[in-house]
DSSP file (Angstrom, degrees, kcal/mol; ACC not computed):
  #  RESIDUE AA STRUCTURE BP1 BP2  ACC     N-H-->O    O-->H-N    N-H-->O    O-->H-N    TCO  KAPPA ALPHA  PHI   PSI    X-CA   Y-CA   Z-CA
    1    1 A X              0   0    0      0, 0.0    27,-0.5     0, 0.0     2,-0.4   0.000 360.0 360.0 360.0 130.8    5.8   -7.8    9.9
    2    2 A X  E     -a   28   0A   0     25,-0.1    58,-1.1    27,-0.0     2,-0.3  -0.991 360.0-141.1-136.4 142.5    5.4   -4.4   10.4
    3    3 A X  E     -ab  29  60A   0     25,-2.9    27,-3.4    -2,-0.4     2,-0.8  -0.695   5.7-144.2-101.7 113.8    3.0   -2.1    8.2
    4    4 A X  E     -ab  30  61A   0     56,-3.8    58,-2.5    54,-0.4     2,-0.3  -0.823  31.2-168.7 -91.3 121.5    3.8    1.8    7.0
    5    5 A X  E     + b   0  62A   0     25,-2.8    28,-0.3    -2,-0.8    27,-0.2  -0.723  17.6 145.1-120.9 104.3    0.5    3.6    7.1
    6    6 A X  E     + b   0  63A   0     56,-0.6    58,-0.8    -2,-0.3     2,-0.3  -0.553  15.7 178.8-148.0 160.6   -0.4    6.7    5.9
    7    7 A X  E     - b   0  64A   0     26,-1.3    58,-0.2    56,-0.2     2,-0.1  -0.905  26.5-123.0-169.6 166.1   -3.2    8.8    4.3
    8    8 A X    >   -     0   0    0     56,-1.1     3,-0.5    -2,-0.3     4,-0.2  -0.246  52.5 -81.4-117.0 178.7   -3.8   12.1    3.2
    9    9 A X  G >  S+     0   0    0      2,-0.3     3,-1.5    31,-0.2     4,-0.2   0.938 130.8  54.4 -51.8 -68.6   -6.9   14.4    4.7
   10   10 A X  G 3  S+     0   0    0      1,-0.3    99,-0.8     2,-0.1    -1,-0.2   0.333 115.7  40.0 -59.0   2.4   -9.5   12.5    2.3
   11   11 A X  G <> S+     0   0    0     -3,-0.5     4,-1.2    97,-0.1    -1,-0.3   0.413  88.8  92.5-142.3   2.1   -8.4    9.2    3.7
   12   12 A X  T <4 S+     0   0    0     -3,-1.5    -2,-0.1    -4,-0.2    -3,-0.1   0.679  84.2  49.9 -53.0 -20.2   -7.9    9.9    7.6
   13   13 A X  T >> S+     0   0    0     -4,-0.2     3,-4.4     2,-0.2     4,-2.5   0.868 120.0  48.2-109.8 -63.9  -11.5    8.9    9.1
   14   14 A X  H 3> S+     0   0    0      1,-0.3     4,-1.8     2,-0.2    -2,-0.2   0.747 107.7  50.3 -48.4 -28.9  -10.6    5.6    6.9
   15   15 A X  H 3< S+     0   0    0     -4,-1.2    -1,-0.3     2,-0.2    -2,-0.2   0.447  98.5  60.2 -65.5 -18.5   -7.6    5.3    8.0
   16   16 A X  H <> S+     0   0    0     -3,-4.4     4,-3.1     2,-0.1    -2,-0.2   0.736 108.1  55.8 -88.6 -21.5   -8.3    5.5   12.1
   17   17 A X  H  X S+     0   0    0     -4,-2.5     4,-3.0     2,-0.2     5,-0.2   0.992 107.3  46.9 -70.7 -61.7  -10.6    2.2   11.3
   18   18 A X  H  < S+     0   0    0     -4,-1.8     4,-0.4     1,-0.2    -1,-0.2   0.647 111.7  48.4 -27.6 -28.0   -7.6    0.4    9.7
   19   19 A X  H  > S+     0   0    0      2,-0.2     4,-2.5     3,-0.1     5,-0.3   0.735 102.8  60.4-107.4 -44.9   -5.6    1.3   12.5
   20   20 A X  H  X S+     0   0    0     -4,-3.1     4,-2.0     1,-0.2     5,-0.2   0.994 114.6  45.5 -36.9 -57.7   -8.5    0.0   15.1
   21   21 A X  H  X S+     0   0    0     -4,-3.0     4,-1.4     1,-0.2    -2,-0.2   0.761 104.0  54.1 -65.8 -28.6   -7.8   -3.2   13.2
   22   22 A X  H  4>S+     0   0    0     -4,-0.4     5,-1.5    -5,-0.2    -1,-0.2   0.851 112.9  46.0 -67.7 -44.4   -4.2   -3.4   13.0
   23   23 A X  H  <5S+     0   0    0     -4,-2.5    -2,-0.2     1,-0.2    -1,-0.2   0.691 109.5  52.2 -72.7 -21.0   -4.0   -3.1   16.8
   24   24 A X  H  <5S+     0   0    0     -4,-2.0    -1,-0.2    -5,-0.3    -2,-0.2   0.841 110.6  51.1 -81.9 -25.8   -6.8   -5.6   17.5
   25   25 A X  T  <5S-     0   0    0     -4,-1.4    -2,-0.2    -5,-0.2    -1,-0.2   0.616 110.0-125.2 -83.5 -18.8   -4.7   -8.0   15.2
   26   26 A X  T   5 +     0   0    0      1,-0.3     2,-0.6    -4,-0.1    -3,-0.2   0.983  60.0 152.4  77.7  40.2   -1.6   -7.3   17.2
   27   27 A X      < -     0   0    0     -5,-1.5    -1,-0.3   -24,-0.0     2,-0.1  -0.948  43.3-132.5-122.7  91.5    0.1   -6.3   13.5
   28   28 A X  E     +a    2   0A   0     -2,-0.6   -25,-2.9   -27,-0.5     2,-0.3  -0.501  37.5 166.3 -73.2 146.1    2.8   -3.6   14.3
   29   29 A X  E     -a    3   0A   0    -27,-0.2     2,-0.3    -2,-0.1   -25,-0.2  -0.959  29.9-137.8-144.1 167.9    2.6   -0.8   12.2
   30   30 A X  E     -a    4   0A   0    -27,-3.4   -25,-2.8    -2,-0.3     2,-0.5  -0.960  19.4-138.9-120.5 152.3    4.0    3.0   11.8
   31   31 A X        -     0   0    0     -2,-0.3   -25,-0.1   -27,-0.2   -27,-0.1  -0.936  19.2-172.1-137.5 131.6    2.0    5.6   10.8
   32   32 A X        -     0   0    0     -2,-0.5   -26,-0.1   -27,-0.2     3,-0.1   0.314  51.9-170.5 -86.0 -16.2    3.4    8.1    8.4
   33   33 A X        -     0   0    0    -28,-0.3   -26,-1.3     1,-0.1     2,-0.3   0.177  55.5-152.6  62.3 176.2    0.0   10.2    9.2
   34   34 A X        -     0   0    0    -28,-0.3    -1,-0.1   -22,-0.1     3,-0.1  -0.057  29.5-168.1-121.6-153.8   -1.5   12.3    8.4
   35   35 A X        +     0   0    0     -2,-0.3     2,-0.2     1,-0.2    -2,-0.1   0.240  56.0  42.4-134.3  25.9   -3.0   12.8   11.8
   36   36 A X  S    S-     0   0    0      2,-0.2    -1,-0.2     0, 0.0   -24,-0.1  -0.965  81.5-105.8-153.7 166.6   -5.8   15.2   11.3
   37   37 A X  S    S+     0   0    0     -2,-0.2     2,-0.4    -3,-0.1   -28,-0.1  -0.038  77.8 112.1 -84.9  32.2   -8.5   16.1    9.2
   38   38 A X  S    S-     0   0    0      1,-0.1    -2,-0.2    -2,-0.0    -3,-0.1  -0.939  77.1 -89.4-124.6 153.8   -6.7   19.4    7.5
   39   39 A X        +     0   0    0     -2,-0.4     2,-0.3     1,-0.1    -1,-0.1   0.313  54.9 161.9 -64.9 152.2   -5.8   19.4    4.0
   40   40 A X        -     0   0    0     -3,-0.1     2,-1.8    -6,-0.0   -31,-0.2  -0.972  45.4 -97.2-151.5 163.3   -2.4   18.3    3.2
   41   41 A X    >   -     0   0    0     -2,-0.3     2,-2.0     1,-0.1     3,-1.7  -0.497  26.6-156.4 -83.9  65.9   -0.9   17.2    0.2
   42   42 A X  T 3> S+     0   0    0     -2,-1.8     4,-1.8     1,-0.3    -1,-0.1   0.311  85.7  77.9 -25.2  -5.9   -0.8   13.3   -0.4
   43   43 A X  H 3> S+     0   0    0     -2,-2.0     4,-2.5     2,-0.1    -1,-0.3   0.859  96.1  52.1 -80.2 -36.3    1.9   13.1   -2.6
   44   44 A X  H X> S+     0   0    0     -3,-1.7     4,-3.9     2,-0.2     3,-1.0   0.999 112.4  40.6 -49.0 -77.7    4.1   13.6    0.7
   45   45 A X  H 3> S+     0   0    0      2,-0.2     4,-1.5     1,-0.2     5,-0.3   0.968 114.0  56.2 -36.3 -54.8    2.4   10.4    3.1
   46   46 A X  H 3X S+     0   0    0     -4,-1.8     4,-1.8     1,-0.2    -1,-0.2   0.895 110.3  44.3 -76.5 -16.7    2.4    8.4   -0.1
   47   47 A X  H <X S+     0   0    0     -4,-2.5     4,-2.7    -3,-1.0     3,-0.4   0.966 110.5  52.7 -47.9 -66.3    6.4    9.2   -0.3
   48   48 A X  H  X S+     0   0    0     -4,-3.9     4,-1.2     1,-0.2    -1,-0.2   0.802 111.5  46.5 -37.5 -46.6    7.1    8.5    3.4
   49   49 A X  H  X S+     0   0    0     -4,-1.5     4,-1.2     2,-0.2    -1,-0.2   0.757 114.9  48.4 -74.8 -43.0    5.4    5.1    3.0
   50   50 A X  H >< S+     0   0    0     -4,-1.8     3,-4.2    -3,-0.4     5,-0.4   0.989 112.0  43.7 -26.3 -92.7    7.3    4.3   -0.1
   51   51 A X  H 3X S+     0   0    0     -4,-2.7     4,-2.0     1,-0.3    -2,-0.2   0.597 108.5  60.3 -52.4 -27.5   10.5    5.2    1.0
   52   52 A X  H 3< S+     0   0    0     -4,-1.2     6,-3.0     2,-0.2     5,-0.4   0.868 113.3  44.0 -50.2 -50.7    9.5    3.2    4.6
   53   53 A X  T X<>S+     0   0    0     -3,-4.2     3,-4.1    -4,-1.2     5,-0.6   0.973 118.7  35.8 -62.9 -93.4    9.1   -0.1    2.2
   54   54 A X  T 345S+     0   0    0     -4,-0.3    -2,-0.2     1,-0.3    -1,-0.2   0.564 116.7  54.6 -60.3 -21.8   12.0    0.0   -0.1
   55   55 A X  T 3<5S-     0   0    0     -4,-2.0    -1,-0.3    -5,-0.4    -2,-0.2   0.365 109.1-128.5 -89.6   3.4   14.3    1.5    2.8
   56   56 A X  T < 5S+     0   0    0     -3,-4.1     3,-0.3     2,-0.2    -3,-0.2   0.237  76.1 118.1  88.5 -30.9   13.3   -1.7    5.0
   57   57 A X  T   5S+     0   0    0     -5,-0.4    -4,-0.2     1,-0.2     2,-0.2   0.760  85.9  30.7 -82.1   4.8   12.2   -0.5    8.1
   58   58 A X      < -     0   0    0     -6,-3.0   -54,-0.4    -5,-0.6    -1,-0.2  -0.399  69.8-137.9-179.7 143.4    9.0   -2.0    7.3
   59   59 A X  S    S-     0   0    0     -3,-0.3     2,-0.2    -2,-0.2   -56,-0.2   0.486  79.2 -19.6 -50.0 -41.3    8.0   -4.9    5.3
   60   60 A X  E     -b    3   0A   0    -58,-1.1   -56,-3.8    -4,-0.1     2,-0.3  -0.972  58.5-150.7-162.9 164.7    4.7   -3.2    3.3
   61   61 A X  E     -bc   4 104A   0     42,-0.8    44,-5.3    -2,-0.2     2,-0.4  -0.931   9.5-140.0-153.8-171.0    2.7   -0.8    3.5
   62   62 A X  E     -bc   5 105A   0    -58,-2.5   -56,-0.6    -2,-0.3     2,-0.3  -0.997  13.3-173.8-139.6 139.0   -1.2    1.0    2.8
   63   63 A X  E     -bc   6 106A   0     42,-0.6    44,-2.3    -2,-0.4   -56,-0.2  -0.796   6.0-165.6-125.6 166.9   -2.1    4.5    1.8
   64   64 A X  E     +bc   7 107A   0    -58,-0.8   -56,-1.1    -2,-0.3    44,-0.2  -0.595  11.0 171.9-160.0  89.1   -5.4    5.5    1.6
   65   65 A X  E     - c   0 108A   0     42,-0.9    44,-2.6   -58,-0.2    45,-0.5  -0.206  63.9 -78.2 -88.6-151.4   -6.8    8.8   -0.2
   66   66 A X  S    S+     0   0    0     42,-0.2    44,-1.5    43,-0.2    45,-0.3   0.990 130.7   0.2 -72.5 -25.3   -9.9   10.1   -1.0
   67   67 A X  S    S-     0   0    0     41,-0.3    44,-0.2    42,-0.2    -1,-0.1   0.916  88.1-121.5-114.1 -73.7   -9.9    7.2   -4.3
   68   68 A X  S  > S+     0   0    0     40,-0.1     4,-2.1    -4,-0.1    40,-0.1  -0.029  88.7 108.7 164.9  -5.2   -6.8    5.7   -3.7
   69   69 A X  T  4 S+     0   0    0      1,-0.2    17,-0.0     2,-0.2    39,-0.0   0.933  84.7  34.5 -72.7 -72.0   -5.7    6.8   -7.5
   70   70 A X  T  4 S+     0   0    0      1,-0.2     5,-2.4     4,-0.2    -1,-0.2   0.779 111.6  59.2 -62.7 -28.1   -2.9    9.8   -6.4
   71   71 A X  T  4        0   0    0      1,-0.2     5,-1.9     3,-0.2    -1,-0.2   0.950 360.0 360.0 -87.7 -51.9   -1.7    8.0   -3.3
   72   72 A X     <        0   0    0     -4,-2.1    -1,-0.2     2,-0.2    14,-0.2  -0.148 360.0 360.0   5.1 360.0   -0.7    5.1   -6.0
   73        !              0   0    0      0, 0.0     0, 0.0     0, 0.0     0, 0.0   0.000 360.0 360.0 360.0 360.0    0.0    0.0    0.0
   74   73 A X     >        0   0    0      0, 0.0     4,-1.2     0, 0.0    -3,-0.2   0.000 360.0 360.0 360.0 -40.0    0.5    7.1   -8.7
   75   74 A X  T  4  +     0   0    0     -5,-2.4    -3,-0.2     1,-0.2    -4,-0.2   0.686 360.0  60.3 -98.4   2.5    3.2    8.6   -6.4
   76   75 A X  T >4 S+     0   0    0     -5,-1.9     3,-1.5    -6,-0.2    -1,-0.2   0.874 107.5  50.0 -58.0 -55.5    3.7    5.4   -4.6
   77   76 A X  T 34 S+     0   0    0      1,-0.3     5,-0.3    -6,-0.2    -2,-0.2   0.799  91.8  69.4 -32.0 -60.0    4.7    3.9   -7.9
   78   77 A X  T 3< S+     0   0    0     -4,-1.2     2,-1.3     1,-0.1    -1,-0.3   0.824  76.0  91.0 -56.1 -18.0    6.9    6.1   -9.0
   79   78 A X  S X  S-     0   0    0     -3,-1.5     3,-0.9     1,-0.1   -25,-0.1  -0.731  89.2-109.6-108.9 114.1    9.6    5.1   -6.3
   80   79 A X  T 3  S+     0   0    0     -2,-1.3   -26,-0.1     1,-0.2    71,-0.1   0.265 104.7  23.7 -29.1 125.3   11.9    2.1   -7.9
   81   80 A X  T 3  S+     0   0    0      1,-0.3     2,-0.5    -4,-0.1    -1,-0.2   0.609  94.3 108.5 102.0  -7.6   11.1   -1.0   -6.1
   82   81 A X    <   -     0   0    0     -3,-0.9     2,-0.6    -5,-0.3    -1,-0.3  -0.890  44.8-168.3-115.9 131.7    7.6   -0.1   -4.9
   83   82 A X        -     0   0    0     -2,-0.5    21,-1.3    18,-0.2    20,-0.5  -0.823  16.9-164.7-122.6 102.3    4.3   -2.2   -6.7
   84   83 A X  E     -d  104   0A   0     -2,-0.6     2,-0.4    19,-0.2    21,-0.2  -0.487   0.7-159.8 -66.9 153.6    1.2   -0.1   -5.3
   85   84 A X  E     -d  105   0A   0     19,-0.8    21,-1.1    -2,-0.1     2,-0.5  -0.878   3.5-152.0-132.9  88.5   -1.9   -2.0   -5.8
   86   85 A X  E     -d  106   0A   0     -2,-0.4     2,-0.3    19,-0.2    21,-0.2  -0.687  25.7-175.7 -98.5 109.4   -5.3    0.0   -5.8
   87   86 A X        +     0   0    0     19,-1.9     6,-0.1    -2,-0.5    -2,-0.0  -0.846  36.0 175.1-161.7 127.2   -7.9   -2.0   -4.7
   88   87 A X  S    S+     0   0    0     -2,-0.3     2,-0.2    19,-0.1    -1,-0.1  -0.093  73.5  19.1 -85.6   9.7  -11.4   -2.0   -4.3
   89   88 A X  S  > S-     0   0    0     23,-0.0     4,-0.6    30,-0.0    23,-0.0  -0.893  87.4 -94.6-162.0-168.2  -12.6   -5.6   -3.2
   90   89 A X  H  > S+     0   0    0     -2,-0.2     4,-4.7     2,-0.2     5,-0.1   0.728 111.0  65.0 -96.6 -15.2  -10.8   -8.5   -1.8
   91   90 A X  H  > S+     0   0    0      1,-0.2     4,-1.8     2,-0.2    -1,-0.2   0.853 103.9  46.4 -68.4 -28.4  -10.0  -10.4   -5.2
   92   91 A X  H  4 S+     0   0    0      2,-0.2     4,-0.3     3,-0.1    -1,-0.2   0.570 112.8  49.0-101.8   2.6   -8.0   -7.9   -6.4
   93   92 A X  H  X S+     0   0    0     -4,-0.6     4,-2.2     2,-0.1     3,-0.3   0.822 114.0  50.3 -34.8 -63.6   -6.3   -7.7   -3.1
   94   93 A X  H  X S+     0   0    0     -4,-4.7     4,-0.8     1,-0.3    -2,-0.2   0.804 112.5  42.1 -63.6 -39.0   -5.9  -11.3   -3.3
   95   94 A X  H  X>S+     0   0    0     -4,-1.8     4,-2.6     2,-0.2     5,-0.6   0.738 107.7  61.4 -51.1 -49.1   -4.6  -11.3   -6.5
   96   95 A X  H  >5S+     0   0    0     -4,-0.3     4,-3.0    -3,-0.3     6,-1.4   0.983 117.7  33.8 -41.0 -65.7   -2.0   -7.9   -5.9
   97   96 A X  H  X5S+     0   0    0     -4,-2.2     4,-1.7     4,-0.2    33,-0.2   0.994 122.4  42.0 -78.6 -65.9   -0.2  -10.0   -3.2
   98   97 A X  H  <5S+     0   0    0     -4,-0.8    32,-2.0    -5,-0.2    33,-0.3   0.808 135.6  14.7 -51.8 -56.0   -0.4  -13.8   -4.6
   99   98 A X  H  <5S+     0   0    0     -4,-2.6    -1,-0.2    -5,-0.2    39,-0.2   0.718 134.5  37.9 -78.2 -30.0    0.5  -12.5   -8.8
  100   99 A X  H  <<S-     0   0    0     -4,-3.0    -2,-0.2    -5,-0.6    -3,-0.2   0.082  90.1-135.9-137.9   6.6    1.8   -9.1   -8.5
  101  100 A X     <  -     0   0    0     -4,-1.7    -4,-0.2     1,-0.2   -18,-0.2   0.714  41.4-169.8  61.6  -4.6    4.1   -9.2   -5.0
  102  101 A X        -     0   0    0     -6,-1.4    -1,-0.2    -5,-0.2   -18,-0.1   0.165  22.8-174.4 -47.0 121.8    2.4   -5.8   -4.2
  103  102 A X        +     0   0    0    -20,-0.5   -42,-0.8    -3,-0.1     2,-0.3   0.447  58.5  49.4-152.9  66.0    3.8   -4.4   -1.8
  104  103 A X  E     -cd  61  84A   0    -21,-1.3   -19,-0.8   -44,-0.2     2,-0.5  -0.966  65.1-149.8-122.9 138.9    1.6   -1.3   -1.1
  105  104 A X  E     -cd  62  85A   0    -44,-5.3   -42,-0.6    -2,-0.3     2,-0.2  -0.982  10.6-157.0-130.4 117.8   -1.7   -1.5   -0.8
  106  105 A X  E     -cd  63  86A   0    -21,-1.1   -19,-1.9    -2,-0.5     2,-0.3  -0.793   9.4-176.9 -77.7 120.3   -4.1    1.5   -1.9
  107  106 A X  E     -c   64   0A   0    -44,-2.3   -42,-0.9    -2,-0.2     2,-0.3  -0.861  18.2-146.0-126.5 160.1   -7.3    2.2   -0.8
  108  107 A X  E >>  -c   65   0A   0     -2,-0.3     4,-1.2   -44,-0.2     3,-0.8  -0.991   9.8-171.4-113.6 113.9   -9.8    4.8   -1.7
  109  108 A X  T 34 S+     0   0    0    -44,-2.6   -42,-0.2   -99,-0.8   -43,-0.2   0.610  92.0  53.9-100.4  13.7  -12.2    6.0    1.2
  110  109 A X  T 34 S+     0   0    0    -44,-1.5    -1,-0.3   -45,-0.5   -43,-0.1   0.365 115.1  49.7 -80.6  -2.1  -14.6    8.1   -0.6
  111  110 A X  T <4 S+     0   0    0     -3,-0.8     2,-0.2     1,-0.4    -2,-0.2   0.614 114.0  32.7-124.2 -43.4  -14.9    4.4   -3.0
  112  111 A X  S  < S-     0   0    0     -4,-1.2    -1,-0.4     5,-0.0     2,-0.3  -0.804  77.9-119.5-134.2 162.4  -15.5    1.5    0.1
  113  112 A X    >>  -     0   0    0     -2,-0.2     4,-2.1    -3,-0.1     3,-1.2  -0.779  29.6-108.1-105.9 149.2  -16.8    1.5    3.0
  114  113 A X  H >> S+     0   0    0     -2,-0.3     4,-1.7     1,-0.3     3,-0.5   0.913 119.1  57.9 -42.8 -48.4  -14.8    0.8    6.3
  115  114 A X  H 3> S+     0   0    0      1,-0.2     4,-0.7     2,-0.2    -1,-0.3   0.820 114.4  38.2 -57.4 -29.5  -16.4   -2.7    6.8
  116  115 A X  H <> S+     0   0    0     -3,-1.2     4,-0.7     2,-0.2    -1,-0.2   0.616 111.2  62.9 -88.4 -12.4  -15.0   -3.8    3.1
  117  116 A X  H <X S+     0   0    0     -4,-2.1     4,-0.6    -3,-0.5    -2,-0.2   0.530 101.0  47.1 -82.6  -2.7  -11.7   -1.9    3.7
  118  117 A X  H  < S+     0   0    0     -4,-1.7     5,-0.2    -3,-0.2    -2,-0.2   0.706 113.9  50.9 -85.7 -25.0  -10.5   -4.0    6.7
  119  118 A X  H  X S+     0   0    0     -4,-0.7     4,-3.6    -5,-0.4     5,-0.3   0.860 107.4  49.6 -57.5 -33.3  -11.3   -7.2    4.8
  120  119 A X  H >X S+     0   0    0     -4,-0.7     4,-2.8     1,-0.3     3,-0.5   0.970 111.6  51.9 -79.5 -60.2   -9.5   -6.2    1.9
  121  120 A X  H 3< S+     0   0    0     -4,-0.6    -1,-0.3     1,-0.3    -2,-0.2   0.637 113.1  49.1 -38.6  -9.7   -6.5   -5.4    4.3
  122  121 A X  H 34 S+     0   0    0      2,-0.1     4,-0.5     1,-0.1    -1,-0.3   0.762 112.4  38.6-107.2 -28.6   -6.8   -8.6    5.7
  123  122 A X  H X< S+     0   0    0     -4,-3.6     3,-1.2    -3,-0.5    -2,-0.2   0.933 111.9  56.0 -85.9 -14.5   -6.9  -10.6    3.3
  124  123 A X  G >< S+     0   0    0     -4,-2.8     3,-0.7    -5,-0.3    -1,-0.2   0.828 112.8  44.7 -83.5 -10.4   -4.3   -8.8    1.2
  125  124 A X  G 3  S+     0   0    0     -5,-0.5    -1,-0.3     1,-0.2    -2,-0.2   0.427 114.2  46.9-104.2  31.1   -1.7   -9.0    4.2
  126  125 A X  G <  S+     0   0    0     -3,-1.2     2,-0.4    -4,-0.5    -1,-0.2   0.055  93.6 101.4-119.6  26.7   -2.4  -12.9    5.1
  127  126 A X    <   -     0   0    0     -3,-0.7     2,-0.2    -4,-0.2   -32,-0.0  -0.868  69.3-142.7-107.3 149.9   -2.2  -13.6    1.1
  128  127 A X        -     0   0    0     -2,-0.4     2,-0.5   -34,-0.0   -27,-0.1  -0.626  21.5-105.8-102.7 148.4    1.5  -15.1    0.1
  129  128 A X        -     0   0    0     -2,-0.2   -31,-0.2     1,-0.1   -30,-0.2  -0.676  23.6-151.7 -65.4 130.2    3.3  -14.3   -3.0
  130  129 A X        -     0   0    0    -32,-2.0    -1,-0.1    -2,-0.5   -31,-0.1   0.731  24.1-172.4 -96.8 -20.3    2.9  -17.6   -5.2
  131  130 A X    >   +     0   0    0    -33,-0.3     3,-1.0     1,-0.2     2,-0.5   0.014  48.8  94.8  88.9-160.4    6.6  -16.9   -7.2
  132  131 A X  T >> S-     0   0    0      1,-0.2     4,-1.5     2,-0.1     3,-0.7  -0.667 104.3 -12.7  83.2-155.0    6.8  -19.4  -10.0
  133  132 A X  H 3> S+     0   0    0     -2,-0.5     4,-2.4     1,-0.2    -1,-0.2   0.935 140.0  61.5 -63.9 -43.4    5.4  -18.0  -13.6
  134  133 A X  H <> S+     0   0    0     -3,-1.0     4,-2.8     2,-0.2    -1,-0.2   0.829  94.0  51.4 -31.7 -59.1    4.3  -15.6  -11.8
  135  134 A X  H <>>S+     0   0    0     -3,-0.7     4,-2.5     2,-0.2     5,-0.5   0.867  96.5  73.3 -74.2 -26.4    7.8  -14.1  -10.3
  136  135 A X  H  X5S+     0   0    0     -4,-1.5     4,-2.7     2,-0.2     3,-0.4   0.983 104.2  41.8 -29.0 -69.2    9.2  -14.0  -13.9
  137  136 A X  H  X5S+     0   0    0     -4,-2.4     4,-0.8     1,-0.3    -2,-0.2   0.853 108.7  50.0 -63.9 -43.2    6.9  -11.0  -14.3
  138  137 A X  H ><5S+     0   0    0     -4,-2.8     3,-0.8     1,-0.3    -1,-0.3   0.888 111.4  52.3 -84.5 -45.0    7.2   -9.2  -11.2
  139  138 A X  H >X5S+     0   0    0     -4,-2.5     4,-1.6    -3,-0.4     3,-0.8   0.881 110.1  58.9 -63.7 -34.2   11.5   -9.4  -11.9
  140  139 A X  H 3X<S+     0   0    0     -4,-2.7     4,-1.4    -5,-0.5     3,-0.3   0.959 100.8  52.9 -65.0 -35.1   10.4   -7.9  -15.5
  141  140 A X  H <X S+     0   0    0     -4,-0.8     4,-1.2    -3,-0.8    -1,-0.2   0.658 103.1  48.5 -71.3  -8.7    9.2   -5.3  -14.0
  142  141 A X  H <> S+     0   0    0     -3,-0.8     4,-2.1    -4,-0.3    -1,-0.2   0.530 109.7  59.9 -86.8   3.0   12.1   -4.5  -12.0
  143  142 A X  H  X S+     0   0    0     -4,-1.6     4,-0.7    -3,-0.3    -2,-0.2   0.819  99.2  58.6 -70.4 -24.4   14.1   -4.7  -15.5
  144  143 A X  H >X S+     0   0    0     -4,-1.4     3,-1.2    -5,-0.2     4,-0.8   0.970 103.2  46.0 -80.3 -42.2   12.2   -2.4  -16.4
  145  144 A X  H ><>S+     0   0    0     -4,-1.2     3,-1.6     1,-0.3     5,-0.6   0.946 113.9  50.1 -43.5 -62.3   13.2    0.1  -13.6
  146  145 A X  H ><5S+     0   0    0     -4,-2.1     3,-0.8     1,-0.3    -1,-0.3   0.437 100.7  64.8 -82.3  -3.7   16.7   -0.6  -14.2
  147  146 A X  H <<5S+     0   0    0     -3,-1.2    -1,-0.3    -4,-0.7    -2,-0.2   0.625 112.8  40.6 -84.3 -20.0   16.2    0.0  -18.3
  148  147 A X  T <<5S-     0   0    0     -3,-1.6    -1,-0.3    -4,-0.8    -2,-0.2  -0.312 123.4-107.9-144.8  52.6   15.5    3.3  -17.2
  149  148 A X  T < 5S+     0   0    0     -3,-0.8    -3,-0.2     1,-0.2    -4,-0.1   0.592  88.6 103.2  73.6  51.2   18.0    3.8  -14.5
  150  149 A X      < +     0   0    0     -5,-0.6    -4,-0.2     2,-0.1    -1,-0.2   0.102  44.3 137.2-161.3  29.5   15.8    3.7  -11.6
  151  150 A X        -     0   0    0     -6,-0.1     2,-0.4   -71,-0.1   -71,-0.1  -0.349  45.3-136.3-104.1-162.8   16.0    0.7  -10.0
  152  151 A X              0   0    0     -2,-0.1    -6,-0.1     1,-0.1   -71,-0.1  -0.918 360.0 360.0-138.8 142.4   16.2   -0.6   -6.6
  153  152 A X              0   0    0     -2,-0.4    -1,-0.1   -73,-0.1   -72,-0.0   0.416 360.0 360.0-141.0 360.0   18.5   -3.2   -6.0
């Protein structure tokens, strides 16, 4: 497994904690940055990380603005990607196990570090459960491909 990670200005501080964790867990990851605290535009990071996912070179990934809401929305937008924005560990647990996510959004203006490495742990040791479940997540790439945008 390796993790694309990336963040915008409003998610950096949050982001060095994440990355404390990743390393302690012995997790490889790439970081997309940003790597300082001056303003940048997030629609960019949440691209990189996208494109990271659906182009393979690495299995999932986490963005982290100041809410987790834009990083998301433009995560979303790219065929093939299900961003997950989530603020406790159930609806982590839930993203990966119902919904396949696999981006995981955080807001750090929203949690606090000590509940935003749990939710990153538990959402990358939770398994996809497939089943009734994968029905839905393949409707939703029909629905990308209904509108000529899917990832195949």
């Amino acid at each position: 497994m390796e993790v694309a990670l990336g963040s915008d200005h409003g998610g950096f501080i949050l982001k060095q904690q994440i990355l404390k964790f990743l390393e302690q867990e012995q997790i490889a990851y790439h970081d997309y940055g940003v790597f300082s605290q001056e303003p940048c535009d997030y629609p960019d990071i949440a691209l990189a990380v996208a494109e990271a996912v659906t182009g393979g070179d690495c299995s999932c990934g986490i963005l982290i603005c100041g809410t987790g809401i834009g990083v998301s929305i433009v995560a979303n937008k790219v065929p093939g990607i299900r961003a997950a924005l989530c603020h406790d560990t159930f609806s982590a647990r839930m993203a990966r196990s119902h919904n396949n996510a696999n981006v995981l959004a955080l807001g750090e203006r929203v949690i606090g570090p000590g509940l935003a490495v749990e939710i990153v742990r538990v959402w990358l040791n939770t398994g996809f459960e497939g089943g009734r479940h994968g029905r839905r997540v393949d409707k939703i790439g029909s629905v990308e491909r209904r509108f000529g945008r899917a990832l195949e």
